[in-house]
C-alpha positions as CSV (number, residue, x, y, z in Angstrom):
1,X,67.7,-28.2,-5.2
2,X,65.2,-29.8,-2.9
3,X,63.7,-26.7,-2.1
4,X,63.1,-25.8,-5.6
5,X,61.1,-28.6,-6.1
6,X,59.5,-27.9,-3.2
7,X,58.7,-24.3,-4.1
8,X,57.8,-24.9,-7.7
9,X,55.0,-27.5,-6.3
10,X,54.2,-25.2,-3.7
11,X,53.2,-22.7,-7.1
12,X,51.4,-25.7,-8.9
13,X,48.7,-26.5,-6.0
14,X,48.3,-22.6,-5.8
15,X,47.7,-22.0,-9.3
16,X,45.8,-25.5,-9.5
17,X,43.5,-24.0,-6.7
18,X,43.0,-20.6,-8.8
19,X,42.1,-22.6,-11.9
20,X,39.5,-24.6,-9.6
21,X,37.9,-20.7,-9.1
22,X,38.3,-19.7,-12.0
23,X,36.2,-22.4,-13.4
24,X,33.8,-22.3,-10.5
25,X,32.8,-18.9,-11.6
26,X,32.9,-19.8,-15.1
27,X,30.4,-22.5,-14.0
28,X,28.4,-20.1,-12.7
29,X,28.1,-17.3,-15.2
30,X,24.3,-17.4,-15.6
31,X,23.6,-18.4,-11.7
32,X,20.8,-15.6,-10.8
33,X,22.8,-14.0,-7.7
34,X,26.2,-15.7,-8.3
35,X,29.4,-13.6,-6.6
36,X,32.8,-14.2,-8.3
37,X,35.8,-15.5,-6.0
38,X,39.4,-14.6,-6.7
39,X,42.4,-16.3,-5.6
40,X,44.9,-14.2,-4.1
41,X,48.6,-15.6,-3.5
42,X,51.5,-14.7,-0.6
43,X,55.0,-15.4,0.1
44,X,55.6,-18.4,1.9
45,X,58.4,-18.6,4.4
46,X,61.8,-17.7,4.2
47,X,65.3,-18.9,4.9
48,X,67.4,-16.8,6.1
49,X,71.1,-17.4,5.2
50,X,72.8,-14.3,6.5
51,X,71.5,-11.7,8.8
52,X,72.0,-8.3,8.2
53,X,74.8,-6.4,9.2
54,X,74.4,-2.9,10.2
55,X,76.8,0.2,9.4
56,X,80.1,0.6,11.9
57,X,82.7,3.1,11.6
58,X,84.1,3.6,7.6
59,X,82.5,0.2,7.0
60,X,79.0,0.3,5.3
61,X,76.0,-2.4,6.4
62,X,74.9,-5.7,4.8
63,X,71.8,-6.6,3.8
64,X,70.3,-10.2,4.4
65,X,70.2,-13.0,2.5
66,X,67.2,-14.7,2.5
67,X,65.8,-17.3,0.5
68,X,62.5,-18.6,-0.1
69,X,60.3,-21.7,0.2
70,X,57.8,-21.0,-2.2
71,X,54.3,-19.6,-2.5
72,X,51.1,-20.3,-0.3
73,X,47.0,-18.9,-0.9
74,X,46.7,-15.3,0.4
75,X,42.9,-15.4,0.7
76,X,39.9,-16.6,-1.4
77,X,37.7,-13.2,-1.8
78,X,33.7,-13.4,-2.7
79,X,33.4,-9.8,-4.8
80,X,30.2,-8.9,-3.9
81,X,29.8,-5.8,-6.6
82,X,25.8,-5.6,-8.2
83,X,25.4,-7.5,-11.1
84,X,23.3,-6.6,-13.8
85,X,19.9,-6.7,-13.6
86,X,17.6,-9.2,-15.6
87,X,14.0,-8.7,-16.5
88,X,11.5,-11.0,-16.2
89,X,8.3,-9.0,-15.8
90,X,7.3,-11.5,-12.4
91,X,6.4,-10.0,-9.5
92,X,7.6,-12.8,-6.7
93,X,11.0,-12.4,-9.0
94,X,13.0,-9.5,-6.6
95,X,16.9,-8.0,-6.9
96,X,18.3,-5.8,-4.7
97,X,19.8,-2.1,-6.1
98,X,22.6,-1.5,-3.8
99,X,23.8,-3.6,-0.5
100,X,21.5,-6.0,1.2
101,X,20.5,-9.5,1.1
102,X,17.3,-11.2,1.5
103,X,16.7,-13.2,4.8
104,X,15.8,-17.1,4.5
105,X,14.0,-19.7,7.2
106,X,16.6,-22.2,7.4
107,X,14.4,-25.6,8.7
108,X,15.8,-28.2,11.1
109,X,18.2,-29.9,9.7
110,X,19.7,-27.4,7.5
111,X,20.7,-27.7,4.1
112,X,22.3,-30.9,2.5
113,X,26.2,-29.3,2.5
114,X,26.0,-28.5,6.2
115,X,24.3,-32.4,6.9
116,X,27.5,-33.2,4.9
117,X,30.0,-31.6,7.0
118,X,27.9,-32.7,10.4
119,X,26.8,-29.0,11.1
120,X,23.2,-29.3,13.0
121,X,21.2,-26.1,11.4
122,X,17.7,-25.3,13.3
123,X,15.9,-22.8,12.7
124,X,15.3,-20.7,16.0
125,X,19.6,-20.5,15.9
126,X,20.5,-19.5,12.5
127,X,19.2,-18.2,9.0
128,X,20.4,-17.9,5.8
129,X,20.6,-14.9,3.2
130,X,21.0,-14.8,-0.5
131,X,20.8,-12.4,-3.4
132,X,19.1,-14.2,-5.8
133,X,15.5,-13.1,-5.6
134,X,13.7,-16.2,-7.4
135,X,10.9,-16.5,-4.5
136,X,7.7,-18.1,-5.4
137,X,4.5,-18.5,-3.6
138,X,3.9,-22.0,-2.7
139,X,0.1,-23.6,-1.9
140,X,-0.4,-22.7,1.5
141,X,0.5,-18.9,0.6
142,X,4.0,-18.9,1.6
143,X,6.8,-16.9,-0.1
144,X,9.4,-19.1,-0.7
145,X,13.1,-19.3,-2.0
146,X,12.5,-21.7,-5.3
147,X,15.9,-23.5,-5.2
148,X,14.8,-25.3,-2.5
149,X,12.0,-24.0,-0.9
150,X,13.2,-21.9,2.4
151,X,10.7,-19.5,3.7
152,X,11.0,-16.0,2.9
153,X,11.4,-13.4,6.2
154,X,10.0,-10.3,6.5
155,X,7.1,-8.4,8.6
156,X,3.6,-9.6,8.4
157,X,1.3,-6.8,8.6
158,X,-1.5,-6.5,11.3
159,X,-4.5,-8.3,9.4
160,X,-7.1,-5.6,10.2
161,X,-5.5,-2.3,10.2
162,X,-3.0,-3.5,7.7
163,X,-0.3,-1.7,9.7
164,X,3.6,-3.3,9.5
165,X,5.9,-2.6,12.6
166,X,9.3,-2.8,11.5
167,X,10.9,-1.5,15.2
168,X,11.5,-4.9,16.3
169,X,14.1,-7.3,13.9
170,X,13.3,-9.9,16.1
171,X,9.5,-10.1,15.1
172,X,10.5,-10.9,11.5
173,X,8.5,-14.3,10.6
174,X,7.5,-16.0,6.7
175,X,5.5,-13.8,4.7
176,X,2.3,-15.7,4.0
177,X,-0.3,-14.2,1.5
178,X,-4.4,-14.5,2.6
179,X,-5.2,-16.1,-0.8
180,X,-7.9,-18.1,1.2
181,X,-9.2,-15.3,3.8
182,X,-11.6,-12.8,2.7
183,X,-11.5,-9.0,3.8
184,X,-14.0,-6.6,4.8
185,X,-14.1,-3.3,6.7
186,X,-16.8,-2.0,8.7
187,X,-17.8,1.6,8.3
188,X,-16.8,4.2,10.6
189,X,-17.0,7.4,8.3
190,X,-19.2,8.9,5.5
191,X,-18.8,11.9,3.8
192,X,-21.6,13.7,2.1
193,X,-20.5,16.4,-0.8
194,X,-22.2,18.3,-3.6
195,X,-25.3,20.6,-3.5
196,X,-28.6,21.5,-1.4
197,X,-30.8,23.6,-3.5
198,X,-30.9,27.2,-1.5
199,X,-34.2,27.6,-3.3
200,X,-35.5,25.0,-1.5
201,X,-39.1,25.5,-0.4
202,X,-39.6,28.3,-2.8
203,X,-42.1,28.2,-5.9
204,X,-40.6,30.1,-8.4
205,X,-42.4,32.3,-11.4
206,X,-41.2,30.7,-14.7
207,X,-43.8,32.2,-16.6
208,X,-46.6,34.4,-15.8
209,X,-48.2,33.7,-19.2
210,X,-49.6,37.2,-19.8
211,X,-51.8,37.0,-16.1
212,X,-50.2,39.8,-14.4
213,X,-49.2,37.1,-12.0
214,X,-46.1,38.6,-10.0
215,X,-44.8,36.5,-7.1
216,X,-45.6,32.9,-5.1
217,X,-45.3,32.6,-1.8
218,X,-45.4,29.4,0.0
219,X,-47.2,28.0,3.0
220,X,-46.2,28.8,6.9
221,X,-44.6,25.2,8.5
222,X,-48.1,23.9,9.2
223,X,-49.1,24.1,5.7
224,X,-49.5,20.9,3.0
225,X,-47.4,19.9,0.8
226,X,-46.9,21.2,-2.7
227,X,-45.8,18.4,-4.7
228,X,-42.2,19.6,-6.3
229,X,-42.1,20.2,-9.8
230,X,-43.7,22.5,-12.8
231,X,-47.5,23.4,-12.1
232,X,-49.9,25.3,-14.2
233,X,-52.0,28.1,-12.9
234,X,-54.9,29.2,-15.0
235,X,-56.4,32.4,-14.7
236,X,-60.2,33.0,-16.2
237,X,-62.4,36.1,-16.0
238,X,-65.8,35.0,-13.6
239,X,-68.8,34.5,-15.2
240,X,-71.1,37.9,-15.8
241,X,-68.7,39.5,-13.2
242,X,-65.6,41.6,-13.4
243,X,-63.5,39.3,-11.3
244,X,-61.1,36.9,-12.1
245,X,-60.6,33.2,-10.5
246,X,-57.5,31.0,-10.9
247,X,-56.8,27.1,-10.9
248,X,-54.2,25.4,-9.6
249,X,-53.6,22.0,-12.4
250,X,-56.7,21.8,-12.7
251,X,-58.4,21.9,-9.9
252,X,-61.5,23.5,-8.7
253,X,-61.3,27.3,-9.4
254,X,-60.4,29.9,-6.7
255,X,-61.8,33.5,-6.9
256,X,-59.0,36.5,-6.5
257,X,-59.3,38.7,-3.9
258,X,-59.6,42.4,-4.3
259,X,-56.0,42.7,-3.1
260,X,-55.2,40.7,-6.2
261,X,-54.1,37.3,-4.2
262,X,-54.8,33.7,-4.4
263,X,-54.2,31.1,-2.0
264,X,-54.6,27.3,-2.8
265,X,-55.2,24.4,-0.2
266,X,-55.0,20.6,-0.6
267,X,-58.2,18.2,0.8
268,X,-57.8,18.9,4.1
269,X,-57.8,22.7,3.8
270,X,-53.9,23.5,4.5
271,X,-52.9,25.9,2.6
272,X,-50.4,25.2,-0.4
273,X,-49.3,28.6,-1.6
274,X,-50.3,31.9,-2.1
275,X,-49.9,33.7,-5.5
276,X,-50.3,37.8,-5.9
277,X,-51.1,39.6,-8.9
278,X,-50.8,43.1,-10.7
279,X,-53.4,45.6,-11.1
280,X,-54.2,44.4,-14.3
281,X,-55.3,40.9,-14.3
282,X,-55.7,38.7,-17.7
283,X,-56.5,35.7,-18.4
284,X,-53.9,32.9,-19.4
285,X,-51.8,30.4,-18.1
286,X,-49.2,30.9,-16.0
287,X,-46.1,28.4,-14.9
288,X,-44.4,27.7,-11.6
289,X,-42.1,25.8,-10.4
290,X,-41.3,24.5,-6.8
291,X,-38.2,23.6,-5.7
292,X,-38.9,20.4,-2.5
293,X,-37.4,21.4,0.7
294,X,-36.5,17.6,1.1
295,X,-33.4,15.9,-0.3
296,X,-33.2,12.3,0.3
297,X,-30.1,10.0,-0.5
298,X,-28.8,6.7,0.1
299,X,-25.7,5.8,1.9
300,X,-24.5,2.4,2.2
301,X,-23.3,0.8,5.9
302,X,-20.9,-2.3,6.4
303,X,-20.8,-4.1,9.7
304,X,-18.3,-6.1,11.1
305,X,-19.1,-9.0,9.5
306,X,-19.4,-7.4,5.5
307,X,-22.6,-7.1,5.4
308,X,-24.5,-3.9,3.9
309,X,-27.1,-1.7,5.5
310,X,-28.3,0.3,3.1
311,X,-30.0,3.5,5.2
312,X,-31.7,6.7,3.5
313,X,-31.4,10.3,5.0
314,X,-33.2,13.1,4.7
315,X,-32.1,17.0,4.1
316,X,-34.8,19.4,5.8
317,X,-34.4,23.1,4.9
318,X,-35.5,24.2,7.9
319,X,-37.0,28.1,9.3
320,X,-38.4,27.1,12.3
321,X,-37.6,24.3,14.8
322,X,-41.3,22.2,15.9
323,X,-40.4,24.3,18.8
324,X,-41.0,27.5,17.5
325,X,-37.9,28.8,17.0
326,X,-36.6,30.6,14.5
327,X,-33.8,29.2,12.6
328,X,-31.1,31.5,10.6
329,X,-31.5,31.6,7.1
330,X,-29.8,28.4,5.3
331,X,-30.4,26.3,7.8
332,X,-30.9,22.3,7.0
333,X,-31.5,19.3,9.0
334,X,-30.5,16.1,8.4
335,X,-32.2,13.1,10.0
336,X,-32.0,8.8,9.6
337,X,-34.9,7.0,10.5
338,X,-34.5,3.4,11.5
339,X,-37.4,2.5,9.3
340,X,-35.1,3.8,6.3
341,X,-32.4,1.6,7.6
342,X,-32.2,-2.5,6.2
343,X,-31.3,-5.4,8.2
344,X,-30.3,-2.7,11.6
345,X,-31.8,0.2,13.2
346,X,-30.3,3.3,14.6
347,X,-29.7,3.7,18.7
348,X,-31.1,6.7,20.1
349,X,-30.9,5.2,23.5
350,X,-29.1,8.7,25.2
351,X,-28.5,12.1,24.5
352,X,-25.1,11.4,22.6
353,X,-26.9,9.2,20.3
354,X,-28.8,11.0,18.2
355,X,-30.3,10.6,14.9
356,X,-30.7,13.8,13.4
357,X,-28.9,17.4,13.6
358,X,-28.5,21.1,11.8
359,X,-26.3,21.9,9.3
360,X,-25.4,25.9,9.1
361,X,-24.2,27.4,5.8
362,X,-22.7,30.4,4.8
363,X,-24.9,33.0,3.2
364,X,-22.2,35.4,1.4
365,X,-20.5,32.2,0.2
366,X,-22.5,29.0,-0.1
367,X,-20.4,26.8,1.9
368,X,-20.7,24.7,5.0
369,X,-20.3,26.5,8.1
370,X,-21.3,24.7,11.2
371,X,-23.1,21.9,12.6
372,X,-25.2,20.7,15.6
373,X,-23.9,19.0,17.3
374,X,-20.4,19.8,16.1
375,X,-19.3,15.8,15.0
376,X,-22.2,13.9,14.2
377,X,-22.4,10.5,14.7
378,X,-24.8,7.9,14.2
379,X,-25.0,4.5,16.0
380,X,-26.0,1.6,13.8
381,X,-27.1,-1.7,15.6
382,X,-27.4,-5.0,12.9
383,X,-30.1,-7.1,13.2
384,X,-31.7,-10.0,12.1
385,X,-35.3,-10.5,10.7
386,X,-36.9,-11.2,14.2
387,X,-35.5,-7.9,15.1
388,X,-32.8,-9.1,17.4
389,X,-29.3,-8.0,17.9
390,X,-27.3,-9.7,14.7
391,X,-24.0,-9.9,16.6
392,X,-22.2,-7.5,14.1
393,X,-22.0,-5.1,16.9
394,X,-23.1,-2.0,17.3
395,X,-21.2,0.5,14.6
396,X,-20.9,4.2,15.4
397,X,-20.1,6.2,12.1
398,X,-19.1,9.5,11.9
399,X,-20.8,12.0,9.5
400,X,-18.8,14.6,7.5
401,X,-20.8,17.5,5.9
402,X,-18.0,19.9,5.3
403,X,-18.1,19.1,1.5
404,X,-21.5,20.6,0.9
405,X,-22.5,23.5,-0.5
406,X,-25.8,25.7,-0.7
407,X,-25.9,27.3,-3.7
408,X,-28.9,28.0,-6.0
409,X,-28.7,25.3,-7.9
410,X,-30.8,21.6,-8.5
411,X,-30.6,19.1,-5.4
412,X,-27.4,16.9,-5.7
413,X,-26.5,16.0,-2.3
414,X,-25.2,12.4,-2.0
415,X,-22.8,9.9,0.2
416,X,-19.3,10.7,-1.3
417,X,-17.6,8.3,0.1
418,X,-17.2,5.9,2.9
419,X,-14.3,3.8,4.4
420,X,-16.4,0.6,4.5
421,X,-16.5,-2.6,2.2
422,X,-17.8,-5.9,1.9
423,X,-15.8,-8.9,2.1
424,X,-13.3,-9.9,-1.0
425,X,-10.6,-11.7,-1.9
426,X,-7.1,-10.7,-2.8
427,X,-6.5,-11.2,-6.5
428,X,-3.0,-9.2,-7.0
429,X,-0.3,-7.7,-4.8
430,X,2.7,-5.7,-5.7
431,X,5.9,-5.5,-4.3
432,X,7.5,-1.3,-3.1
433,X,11.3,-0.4,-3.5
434,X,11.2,-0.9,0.3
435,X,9.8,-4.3,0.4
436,X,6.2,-3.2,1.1
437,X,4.0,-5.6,-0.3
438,X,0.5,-4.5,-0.8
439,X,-2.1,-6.3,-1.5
440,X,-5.4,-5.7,-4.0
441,X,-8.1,-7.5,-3.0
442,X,-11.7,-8.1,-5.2
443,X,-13.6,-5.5,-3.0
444,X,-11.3,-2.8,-4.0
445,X,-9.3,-2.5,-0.8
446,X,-5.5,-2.1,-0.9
447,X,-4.1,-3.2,2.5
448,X,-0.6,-3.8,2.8
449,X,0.1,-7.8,3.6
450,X,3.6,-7.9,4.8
451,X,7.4,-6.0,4.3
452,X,10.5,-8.0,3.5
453,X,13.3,-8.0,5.5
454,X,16.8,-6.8,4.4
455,X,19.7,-8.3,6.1
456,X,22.4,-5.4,6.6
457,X,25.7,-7.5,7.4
458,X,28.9,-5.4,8.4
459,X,31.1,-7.4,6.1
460,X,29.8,-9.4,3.7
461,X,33.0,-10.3,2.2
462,X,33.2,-12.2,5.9
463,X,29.8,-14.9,4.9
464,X,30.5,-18.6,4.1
465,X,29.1,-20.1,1.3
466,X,26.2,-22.5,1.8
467,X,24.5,-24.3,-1.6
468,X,21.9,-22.9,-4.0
469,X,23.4,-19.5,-4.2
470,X,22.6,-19.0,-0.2
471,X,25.4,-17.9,2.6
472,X,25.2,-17.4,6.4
473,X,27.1,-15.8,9.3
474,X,31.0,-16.6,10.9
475,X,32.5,-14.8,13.5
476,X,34.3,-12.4,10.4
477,X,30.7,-11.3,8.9
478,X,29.5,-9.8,12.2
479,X,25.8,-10.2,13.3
480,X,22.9,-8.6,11.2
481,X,20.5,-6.6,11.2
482,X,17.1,-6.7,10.0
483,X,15.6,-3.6,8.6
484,X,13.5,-2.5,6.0
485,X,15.0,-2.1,2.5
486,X,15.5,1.5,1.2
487,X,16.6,2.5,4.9
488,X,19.7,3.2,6.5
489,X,22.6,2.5,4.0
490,X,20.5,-0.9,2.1
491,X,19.7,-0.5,-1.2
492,X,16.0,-0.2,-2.6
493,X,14.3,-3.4,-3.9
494,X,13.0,-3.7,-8.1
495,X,10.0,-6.1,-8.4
496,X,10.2,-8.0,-11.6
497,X,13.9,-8.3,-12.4
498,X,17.0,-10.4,-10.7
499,X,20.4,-10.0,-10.1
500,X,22.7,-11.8,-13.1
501,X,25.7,-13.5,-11.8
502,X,28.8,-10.6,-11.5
503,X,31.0,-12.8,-13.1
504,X,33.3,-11.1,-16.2
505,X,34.0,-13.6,-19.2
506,X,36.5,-11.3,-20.0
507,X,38.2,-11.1,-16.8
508,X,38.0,-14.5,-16.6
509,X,39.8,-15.9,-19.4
510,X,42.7,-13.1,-18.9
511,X,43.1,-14.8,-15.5
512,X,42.8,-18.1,-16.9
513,X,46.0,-17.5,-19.4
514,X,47.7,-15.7,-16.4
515,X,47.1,-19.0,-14.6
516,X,48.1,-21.3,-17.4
517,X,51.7,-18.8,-17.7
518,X,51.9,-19.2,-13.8
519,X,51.5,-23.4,-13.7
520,X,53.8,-24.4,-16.7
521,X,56.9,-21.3,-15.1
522,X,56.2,-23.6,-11.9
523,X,56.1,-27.0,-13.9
524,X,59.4,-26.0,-15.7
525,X,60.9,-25.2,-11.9
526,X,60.6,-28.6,-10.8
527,X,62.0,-30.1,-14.6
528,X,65.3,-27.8,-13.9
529,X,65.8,-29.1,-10.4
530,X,64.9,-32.1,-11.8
531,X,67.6,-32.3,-14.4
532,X,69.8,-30.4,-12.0
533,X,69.9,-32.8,-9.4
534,X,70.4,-35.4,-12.3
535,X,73.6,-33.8,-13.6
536,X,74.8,-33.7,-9.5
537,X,73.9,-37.9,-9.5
538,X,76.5,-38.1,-12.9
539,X,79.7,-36.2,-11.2
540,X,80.5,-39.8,-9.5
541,X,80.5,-42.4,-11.8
């Protein structure tokens, strides 16, 4: 009878312990990132009374006769299935989709339970993980774990290029956000797009206005300048003569020549253009309109230091080179002064420095064909108002032309695009299914700030149970490994939501009545050996 009471107590520390877990995890039903335990019970040891006897001759075998001592706590098992997911619309709030846990700083000292049981925590030898994604960001730009404030680990991305190596888990460090540091990019590339008039040059007949007027043509490359626009030609017959004269806006009247032509010329005597009429002349008032062979638009130029140099550059349709040579048809130059340049000026110091070029388009089709020299660059030095070297360095910015176009149609030309800004500050961030955080700063920049680490443990069933919600390592869990979320086998990260507790109410109150049945069968064990071993006292009297 001893042994009955001994194995009926045996049952009521068991199911005592199960009631403990049971209530922890009832305790815990709204604890973001909570895993259930379960209690699972073995056979204790048994006694054997009679070994078995095996099977001679006509004589069968025996079986044993054992009897047993009670029962004794199989394991205690952390489920770690998902639990639902609970939205809260912030974005520091994170839950993992899948397998993974997030990686916490653990600081000297560790946390309170392991100063409890004397185990000495420091940082450079352990870390702790979790699944409840309540991080904040605290006033020096940290991300931290809330419950207590651990650091969050993860990748910090290369402050300039914005760039996150993820190859090495040992270079995982706290993600800090540069609320405090402003931005900027200096320009190394513009690209020019739209349209260069292929009329350019030309002075076009809009209306001859009854004259007899026929065609323009304008001045060789030594001539003056027409200034672009509508003009007015007026055509009146000479005074007791049979000839006619023409005026250009205007100005002083020109006689026409027997061939029927007209030339103009500005102050100094270069010609302006030459018009040509029909045999039959009459007066009126013609219209024409030139189209400039100059195209001028603005680019803006960061340095290194944010600051903007804004620099003007001039499209040249150009026939002939200063050198006399003949250029094919649609042929442009571009060109950058350094007077059209503020705050810098532009380096022309050697041959691979240049400040102008040719641009080549395609006759059939109106589109960019080549360029001289084939990449263009130009080499922009900041300075300051004495005209000395700023100490923003010398920039060297690539020109892209590819994206224009020579059709017959108004001037439109301008900068596209460049990679450059000015300095800002980052005003919002969000957070990828792989961890990527990226950040949006006031200058319109998007540079990614860090990744998150994902802790990928071989058995996670293996961790021990630290305080606020947080485990860590033992020799069953294995070591892990750091890698980016999404990747491998590790689940994907949602910004904005958490991870509910995976506790069932329902599951736990069947197993709490199970429990209940399971205690009072072991209580009413020990009463019958009780009484038992009572009734044995009363045989002698």
């Amino acid at each position: 009878m001893i042994g009955a009471l001994y194995a009926g107590l045996s049952g009521l520390k068991n199911h005592q312990t199960r009631i403990n877990v049971i209530g922890h995890n009832l305790s815990n039903i709204n604890t973001i990132g909570f895993k259930k335990s379960r209690v699972t019970f073995r056979e204790a040891f048994s006694q054997t009374l009679k070994a078995a006897v095996a099977a001679q001759g006509d004589r069968g075998g025996v079986n044993p006769q054992a009897v047993g001592t009670g029962s004794q706590i199989s394991s205690i098992d952390v489920l770690q299935r998902n639990g639902s997911a609970m939205t809260t619309d912030m974005p520091t709030d994170l839950m993992f989709r899948g397998k993974g846990h997030f990686v916490l700083e653990v600081p000297a000292g560790g946390t309170k339970a392991q100063k409890e049981t004397s185990r000495s925590i420091k940082a450079s030898s352990i870390r702790a993980f979790t699944r409840n994604g309540n991080f904040g960001i605290d006033q020096n730009g940290n991300l931290i774990y809330r419950p207590n404030g651990y650091k969050v680990l993860g990748w910090q991305a290369n402050p300039v290029t914005g760039e996150v190596n993820t190859a090495n888990p040992d270079a995982i460090s706290s993600i800090s956000f540069p609320f405090m540091r402003s931005i900027s990019r200096k320009t190394s590339f513009v690209q020019f797009a739209s349209n260069l008039d292929a009329r350019a040059g030309a002075v076009e007949v809009v209306s001859d206005g009854g004259t007899g007027l026929l065609s323009s043509v304008t001045p060789a490359k030594d001539g003056g300048d027409l200034r672009p626009g509508s003009h007015k030609v007026r055509v009146e017959r000479a005074e007791g003569a049979d000839t006619f004269t023409a005026s250009l806006d205007g100005d002083a009247s020109v006689p026409i020549d027997a061939d029927g032509k007209v030339t103009f010329a500005d102050e100094d005597g270069r010609q302006l253009v030459t018009l040509t009429f029909g045999e039959e002349i009459k007066t009126g008032t013609a219209s024409l309109e030139y189209i400039s062979k100059f195209h001028k638009t603005e680019i803006g130029i960061f340095d290194g230091l944010g600051q903007r140099h804004d620099a003007e550059i001039t499209f040249t349709k150009e026939p002939i080179q200063e050198d006399g040579t003949v250029n094919p048809a649609g042929t442009w130059r571009w060109s950058i002064e350094s007077e059209h340049i503020t705050d810098a000026k532009i380096v022309t110091d050697d041959d691979e420095k240049v400040n102008t070029g040719l641009l080549q388009f395609n006759n059939q089709t109106a589109s960019f064909s080549t360029a001289q020299p084939g990449v263009a660059y130009i080499n922009v030095l900041p300075i300051d108002a004495a005209g000395d070297p700023s100490g923003a360095g010398e920039l060297a910015v690539r020109l892209d032309f590819q994206n224009l176009t020579q059709f017959a149609d108004s001037h439109d030309a301008l900068a596209q695009r460049q990679d450059g800004v000015g300095p800002g500050n980052l005003v919002s961030f969000s957070i990828s299914a792989t961890g990527l955080i990226d950040g949006i700063f006031s200058n319109g920049v998007n540079k990614a700030i860090a990744q998150l680490a994902a802790a990928d443990i071989p058995n996670t069933e293996g961790l021990s149970v630290l305080s606020d919600t947080m485990v860590t390592t033992s020799p069953s869990s294995g070591a892990p490994a750091f890698v980016p979320a999404g990747t491998r086998n590790m689940g994907e990260i949602t910004s904005g939501a958490l991870e509910m507790s995976n506790v069932d109410l329902t599951e736990e109150f069947t197993d709490l009545i199970t429990t209940e049945r399971g205690f009072q069968a072991n209580a009413r064990v020990i009463t019958t050996a009780d009484n038992i071993l009572t009734e044995a006292m009363g045989l002698k009297r």
